[in-house]
C-alpha positions in Angstrom: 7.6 30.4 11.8 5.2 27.8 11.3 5.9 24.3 13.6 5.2 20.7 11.5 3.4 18.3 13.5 3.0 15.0 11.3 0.5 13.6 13.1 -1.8 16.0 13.6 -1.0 16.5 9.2 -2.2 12.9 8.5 -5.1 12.9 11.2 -6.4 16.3 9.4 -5.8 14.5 5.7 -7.4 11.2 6.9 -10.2 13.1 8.3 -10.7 15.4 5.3 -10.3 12.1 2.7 -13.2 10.3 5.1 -15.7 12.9 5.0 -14.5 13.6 0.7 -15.2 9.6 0.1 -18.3 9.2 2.6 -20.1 12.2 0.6 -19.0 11.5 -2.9 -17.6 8.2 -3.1 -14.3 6.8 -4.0 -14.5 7.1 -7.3 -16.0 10.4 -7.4 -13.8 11.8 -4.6 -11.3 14.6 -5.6 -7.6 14.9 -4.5 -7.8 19.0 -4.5 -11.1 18.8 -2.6 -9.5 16.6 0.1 -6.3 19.2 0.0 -9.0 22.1 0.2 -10.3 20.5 3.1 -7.7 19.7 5.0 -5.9 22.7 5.0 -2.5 21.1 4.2 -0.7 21.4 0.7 -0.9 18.8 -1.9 2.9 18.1 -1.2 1.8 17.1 2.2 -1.0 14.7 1.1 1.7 12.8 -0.9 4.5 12.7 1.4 2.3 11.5 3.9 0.3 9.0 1.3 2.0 7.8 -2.1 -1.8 9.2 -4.1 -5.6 8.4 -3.5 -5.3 5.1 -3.1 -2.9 4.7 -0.3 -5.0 7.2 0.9 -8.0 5.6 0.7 -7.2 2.4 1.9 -5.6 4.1 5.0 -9.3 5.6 5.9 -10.6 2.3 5.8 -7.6 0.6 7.6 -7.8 3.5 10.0 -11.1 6.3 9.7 -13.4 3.7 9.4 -12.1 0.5 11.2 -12.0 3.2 14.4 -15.7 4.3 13.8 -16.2 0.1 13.7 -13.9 -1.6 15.8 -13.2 0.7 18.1 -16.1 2.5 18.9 -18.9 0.3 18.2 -17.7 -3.0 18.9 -15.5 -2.5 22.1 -18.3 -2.5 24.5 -20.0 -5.1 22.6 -16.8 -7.3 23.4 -17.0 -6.6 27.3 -20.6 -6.7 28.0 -21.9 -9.6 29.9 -24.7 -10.6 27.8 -23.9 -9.7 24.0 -27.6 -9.2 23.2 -27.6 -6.4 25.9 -24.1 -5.1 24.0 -25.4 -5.2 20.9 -28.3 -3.5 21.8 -26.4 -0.9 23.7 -24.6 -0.1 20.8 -27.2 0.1 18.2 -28.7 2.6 21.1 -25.6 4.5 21.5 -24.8 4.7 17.5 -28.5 6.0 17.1 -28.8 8.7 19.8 -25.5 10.6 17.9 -26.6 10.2 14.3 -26.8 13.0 12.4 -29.8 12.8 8.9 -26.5 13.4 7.1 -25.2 10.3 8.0 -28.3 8.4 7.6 -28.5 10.1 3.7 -25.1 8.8 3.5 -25.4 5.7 4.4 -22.6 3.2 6.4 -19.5 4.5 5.1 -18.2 0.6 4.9 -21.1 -0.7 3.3 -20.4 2.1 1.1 -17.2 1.0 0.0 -17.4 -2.1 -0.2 -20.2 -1.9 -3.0 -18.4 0.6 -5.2 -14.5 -0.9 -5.0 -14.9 -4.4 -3.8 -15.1 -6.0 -7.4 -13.2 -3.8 -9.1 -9.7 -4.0 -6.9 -7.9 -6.6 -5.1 -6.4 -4.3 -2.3 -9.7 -2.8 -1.5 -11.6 -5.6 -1.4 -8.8 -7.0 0.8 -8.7 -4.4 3.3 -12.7 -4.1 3.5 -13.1 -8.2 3.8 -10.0 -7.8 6.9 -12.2 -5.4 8.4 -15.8 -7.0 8.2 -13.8 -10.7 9.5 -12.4 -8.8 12.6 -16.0 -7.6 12.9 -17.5 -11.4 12.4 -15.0 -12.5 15.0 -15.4 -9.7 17.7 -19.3 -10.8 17.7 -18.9 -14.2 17.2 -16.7 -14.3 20.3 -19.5 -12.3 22.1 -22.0 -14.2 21.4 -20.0 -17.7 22.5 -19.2 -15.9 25.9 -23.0 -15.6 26.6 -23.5 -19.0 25.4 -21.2 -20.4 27.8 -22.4 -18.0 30.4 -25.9 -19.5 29.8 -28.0 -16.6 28.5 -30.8 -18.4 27.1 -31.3 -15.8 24.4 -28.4 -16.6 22.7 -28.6 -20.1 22.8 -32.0 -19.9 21.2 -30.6 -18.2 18.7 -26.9 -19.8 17.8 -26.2 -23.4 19.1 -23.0 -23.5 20.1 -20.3 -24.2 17.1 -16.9 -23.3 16.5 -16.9 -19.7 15.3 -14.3 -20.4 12.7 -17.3 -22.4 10.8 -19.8 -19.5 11.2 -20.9 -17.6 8.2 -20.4 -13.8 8.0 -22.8 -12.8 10.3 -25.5 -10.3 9.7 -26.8 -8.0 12.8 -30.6 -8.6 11.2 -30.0 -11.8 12.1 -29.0 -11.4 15.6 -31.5 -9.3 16.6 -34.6 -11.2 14.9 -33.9 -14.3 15.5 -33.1 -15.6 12.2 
């Protein structure tokens, strides 16, 4: 007799949606593909998500705001200098990438150029993610201003982060 584990029945669809969306697309992606890839019966994709879009909305909310959030910006909020963070992360992100993923492209980026003008929840969840991103290195980069890296100081006099713009990495990195 088989044993139902939920959780592992989600992980397995959110993981089969993300690579489905990240290869094809959103639009182009395909419920029976996703099903196909994930092992798990179509039943189980919409108890677990009410059709595509819940679906896709939770690998943004959750596949991708990991690969983000949790993963790329965590040490960036803990280092001591955030130039050294960033850097450290843009290291770490580049020694693991596969020429699959740079084909792809970023998987948010992605996203947010196909569905961002064409649906309000989309648009809402990917603009969420990209402001917790803005904030996680706008609060980096005011920790090594007030710890007096000079670096950053040349690069963002100090301001209340709330009045930043969305910030670009590019920018960070050059200078600009």
């Amino acid at each position: 007799m088989r044993t139902r584990n939920p959780t592992q029945t989600r992980e397995r669809l959110l993981q089969a949606a993300f690579g489905e969306i990240y290869e094809q697309g959103y639009t182009a992606a395909s419920v029976d593909r996703i099903v196909e890839r994930s092992g798990v019966t179509k039943g189980a994709l919409y108890h677990h998500f009410g059709g595509k879009k819940e679906l896709g909305l939770a690998v943004i909310g959750g596949t991708i705001r990991t690969m983000v959030v949790d993963s790329f910006l965590e040490s960036l909020a803990e280092a001591e200098n955030p130039i050294d963070g960033i850097q450290a992360c843009l290291a770490a992100k580049l020694d693991c990438i596969t020429p699959e993923q740079v084909a792809c492209g970023c998987p948010l980026n992605n996203l947010a150029q196909e569905l961002s003008a064409s649906d309000d929840d989309f648009r809402n969840q990917i603009r969420n993610l990209y402001e917790e991103w803005r904030r996680i290195l706008a609060d980096a980069l005011v920790r090594g201003q007030k710890k007096g890296h000079a670096f950053v100081n040349e690069i963002w006099p100090p301001c209340d982060t709330e009045m930043w713009p969305p910030l670009r990495l590019t920018d960070v990195l050059s200078g600009s």
